[in-house]
N, C-alpha and C positions, 0 to 999 in steps of 0.2 A: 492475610496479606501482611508487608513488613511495612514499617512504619516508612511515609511518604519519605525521597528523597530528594533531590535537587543535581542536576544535572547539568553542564553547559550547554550551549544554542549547536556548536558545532557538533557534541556526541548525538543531539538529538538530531541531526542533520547526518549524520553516515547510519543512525538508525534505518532511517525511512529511505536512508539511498540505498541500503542492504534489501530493505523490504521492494524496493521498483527492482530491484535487480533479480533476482527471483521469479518476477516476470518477463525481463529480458533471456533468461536461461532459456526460455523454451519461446521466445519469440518466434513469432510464423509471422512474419510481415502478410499486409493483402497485398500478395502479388500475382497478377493474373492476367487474364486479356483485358478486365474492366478497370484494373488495379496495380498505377505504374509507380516505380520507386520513389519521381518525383514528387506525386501525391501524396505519399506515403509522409515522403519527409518534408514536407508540406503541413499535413496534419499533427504531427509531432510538435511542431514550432507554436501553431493554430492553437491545440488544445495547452502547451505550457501558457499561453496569452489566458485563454480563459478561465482558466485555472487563477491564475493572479487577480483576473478580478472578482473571482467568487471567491478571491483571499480576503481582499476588501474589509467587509466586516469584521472581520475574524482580528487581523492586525486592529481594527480600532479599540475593539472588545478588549483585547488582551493589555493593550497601549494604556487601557484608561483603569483596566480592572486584571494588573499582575500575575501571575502566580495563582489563576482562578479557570478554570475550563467552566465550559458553556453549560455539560449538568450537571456542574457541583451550584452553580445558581439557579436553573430549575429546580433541583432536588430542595433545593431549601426555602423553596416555595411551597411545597408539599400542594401543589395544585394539579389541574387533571391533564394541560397541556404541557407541566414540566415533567410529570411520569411519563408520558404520550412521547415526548423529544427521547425523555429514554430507553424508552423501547424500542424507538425506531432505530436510534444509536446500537441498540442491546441485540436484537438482531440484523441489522447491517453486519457487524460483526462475525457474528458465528455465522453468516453465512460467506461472509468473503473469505473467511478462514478456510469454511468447509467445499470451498469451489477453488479455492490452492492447493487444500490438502487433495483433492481428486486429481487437479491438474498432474501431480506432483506421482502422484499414482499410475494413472493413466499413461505417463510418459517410462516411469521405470518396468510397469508391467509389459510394453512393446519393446521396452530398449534393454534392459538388464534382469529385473525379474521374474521371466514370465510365469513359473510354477508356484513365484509365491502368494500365498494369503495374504489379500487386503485387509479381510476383517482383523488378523490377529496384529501385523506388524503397522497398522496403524491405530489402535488401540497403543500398543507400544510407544509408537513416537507421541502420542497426546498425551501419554504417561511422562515423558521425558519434557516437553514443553509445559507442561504444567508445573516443572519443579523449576524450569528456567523461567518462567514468570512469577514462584511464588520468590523467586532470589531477589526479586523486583528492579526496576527499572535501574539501578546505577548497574546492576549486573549485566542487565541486556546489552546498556549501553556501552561497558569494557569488550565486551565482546562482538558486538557490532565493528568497532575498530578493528581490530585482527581480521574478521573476515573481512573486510571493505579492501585495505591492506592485501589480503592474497586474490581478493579479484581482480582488481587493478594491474597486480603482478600476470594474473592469468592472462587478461584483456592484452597485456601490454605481449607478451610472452606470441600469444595465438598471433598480433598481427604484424609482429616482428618476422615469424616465419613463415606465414603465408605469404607474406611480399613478394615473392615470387611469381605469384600463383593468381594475385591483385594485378585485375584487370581496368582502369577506368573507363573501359568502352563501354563497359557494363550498364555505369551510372552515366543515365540518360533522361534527357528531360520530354515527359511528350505535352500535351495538349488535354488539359483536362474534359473527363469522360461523365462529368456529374454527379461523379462518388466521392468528393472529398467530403460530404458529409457526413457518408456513413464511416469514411476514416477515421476523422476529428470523433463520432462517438465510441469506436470501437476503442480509439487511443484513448479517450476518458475515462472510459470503464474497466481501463486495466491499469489506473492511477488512484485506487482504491486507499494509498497510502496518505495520502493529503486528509482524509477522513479523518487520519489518527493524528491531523494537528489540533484540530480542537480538544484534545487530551491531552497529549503531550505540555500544550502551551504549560499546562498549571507543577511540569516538575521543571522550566526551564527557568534559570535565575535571570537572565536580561539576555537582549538582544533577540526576543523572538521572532522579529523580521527578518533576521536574517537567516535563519532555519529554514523561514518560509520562501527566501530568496533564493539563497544557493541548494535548495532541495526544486525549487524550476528550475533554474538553470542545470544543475549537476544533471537531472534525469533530459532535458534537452540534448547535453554534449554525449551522456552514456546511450541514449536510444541511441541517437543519429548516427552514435561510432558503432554500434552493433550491426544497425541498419546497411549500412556505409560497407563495412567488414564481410556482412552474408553478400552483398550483392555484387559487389568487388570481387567477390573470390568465385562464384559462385555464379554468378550471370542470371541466365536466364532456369540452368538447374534449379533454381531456389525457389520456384513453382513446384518442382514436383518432391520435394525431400519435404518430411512432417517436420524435422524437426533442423533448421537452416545451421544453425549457433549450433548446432551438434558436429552437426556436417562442416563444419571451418574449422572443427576444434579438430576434427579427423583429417585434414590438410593439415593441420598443422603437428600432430603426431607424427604422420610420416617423417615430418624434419626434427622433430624436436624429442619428442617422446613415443615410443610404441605402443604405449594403454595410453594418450588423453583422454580419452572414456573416463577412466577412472577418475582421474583429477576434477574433469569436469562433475562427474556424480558425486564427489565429495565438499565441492565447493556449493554446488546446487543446493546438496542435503543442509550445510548449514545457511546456508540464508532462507531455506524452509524452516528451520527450528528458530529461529531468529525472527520470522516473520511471527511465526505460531505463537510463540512467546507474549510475544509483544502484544498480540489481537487479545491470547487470553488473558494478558494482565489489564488490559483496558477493559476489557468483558466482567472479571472479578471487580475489577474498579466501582462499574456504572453499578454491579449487582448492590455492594456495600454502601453507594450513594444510597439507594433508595431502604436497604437494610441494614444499619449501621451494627447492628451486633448480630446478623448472619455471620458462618463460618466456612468455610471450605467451598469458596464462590469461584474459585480458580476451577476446584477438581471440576462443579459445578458446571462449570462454561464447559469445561473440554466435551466432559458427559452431552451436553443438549448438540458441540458439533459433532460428536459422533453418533449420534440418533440421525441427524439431518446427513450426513453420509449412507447411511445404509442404503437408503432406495435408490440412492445414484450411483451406488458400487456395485445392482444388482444389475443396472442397464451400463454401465462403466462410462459414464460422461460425467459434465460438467452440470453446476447450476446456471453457470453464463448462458452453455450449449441449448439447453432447455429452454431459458427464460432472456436472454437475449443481454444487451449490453445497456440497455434504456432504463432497466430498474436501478443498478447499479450507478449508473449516471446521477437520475433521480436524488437518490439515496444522499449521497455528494454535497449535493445541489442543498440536502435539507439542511444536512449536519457543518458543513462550512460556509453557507452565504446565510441560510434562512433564519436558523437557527438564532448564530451570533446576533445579525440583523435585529430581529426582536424582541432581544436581550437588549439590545443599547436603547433601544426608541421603551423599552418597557424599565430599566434601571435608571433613563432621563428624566420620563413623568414622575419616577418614584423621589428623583433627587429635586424636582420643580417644585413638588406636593410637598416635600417636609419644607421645602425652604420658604415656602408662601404659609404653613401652618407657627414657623419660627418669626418672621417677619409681621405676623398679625398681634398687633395688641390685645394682650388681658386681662380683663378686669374683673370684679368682683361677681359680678353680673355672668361671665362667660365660665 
């Protein structure tokens, strides 16, 4: 890896708004008979609250202890519950990677690829985001700006010309159905990127609240306008189409462009390598914390997601598919509220302890 950089709060904030956006590409809102828009965008709002306060820790950790992530101070404990945090960290990781990278597959192999090999051409792209991570973080983050940059141009583009086509009868408000729980966690579990601020804090020079702030809020206004945009254009079609944000980008071709397909598959593909990048520079990170003279922890990470892809490329799903949105929640829960949390009440007694050992008289006798 190349020697640590230092980045501003803003690059690291269109980072991780690159990396939620990549999940909105292939957004499938729950909309259904059990599952109405308002709830939907209901949850959205619900899960950025929650969010904020399982931020909580996290901002105080960083407030008091700069320029430090949560296990670069377990790792230099060398105890069995700050290896244990990184593990949990080390695989969260390659597995959120390796349930994008299928996402990502799954949708080109029904929509554009169908004859091609999984096994070979993602091998390929983990070859290619392993080089964009060993460039390290000030890299990512040049390049996070450009794409954010022509999304927004996209966003802006698609709902410019669908106007048309935008209906607000659409967006309707009904009577909640007792699912806005399951909403709030499905909407959690595909906020995977909040993970990566307990990492990030330690390349950002100041101002990491507010990374933390406008990366809630930004992914608040970007669902809700996506959300807002499929159901707008789209009505009650957007139950039966797999992929809705495709299907608007294809309204908006007719008026604008004859392939948006492609624009959108191009724009998609780099906030997939941007995302990948980024998981496996954090992955090499955590390896090198606990290995300080291992080498090639980058190639390393890619190699263990591409093991954990195979058997879900054989049955062509997801990890989420499989194992649901609760682990991933979970997971969340450990590395941005619990974690930090522990860290402060355990670096408090540490700073009580020396100051009552400083404060005690020495004598001769002691």
């Amino acid at each position: 890896m190349t020697t640590q950089k230092k980045i501003g709060w803003g690059q690291a904030l269109l980072i991780l708004l690159c990396c939620r956006s990549f999940g909105l590409m292939t957004f499938v809102p729950l909309l259904s008979e059990d599952f109405a828009v308002s709830e939907q965008m209901t949850a959205v709002v619900i899960s950025a609250v929650i969010q904020l306060i399982i931020c909580i820790p996290l901002l105080i950790f960083t407030k008091k202890h700069p320029l430090t992530s949560i296990t670069e101070v377990a790792g230099r404990k060398k105890s069995f519950i700050g290896f244990l945090l990184i593990a949990i960290c080390f695989i969260f990781f390659l597995c959120e990677t390796a349930d994008s990278l299928l996402s990502f597959q799954i949708f080109l192999g029904d929509r554009f690829f169908k004859t091609a090999n999984p096994y070979l051409w993602l091998g390929v792209f983990l070859i290619l985001s392993v080089y964009c991570a060993v460039i390290g973080i000030e890299g990512i983050a040049r390049s996070s700006t450009a794409v954010f940059v022509i999304l927004i141009i996209m966003l802006i583009i698609m709902g410019v010309t669908s106007a048309r086509d935008f209906d607000p009868v659409n967006i309707y408000v009904t009577a909640p159905k007792g699912t806005l729980i399951f909403a709030v966690i499905d909407e959690l579990a595909k906020n995977g990127e909040i993970a990566a601020l307990a990492f990030l804090c330690k390349y950002i020079k100041s101002n990491f609240n507010r990374t933390v702030y406008g990366l809630l809020i930004g992914k608040v206004i970007l669902t809700l306008t996506v959300l807002i945009l499929i159901q707008g254009v789209l009505g009650d079609f957007a139950m039966l189409t797999d992929y809705p944000f495709l299907a608007v980008g294809a309204y908006a071709g007719v008026n604008f462009l004859q392939r948006a397909d492609a624009v959108y598959l191009v724009v998609w593909t780099m906030t997939a390598v941007l995302k990948t990048a980024l998981y496996i520079n954090i992955c090499a990170g955590l390896l090198t914390e606990c290995f300080p003279k291992f080498r090639g922890s980058a190639a390393v990470s890619a190699v263990l997601i591409y093991l954990i892809l195979l058997p879900f490329l054989k049955v062509n799903t997801t990890l989420s598919a499989v194992y649901g949105s609760v682990p991933f929640v979970i997971a969340q829960f450990i590395i941005v509220f619990a974690a930090p949390l522990i860290e402060i009440i355990a670096l408090r007694k540490e700073g009580l302890h020396e100051k009552v050992n400083t404060d005690i008289p020495h004598n001769g006798n002691i």
